[in-house]
N, C-alpha and C positions, 0 to 999 in steps of 0.2 A: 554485469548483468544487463540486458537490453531490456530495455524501460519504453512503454509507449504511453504517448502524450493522451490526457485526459483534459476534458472541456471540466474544471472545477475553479470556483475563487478560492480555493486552498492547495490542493494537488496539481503539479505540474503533470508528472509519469507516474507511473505503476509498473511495475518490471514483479517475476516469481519465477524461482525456481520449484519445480515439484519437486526433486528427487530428494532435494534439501530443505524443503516447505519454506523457502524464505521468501520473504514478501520485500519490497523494495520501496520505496515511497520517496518519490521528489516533490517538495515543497516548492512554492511558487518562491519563497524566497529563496529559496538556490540550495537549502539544507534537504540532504538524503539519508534517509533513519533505514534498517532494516529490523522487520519484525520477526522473529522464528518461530518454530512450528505452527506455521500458520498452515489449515489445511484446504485440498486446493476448493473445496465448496464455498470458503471466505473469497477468494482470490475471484472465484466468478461471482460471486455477489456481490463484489464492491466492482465489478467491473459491469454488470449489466445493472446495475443499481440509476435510479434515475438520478440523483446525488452521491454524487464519489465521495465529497466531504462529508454526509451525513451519516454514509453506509459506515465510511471509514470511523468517527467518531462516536457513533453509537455500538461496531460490533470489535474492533480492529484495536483505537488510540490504547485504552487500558486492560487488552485484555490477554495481551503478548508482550514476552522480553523484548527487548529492543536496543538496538545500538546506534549512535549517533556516526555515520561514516562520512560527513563533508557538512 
């Protein structure tokens, strides 16, 4: 999945698929988690979000499956 780089002290990239709602999430430390059914109104919200890390851990960290891929 093509991931683009985010300005965050936590999140490296952001990558999503819609057709699969998956969310993609690279950490600055080199780990990439993918979230599912994430729908795509999260996906712009954490991406026009003035904090990528705060959108992310306030609407995103616990509140989708996720799987650890790297």
């Amino acid at each position: 999945m093509k991931r683009t780089a985010v300005s965050s002290s936590n999140l490296a990239s952001v990558g999503y698929d819609p057709e699969s709602q998956i969310l993609e999430i690279e950490f600055n430390s080199g780990r990439v988690y993918q979230y599912f059914d994430v729908p795509q109104d999260e996906y712009d919200g954490l991406m026009n979000a003035d904090s990528h890390g705060r959108y992310f851990n306030q609407n995103i960290r616990d509140n989708y499956r996720y799987t650890r891929i790297r």
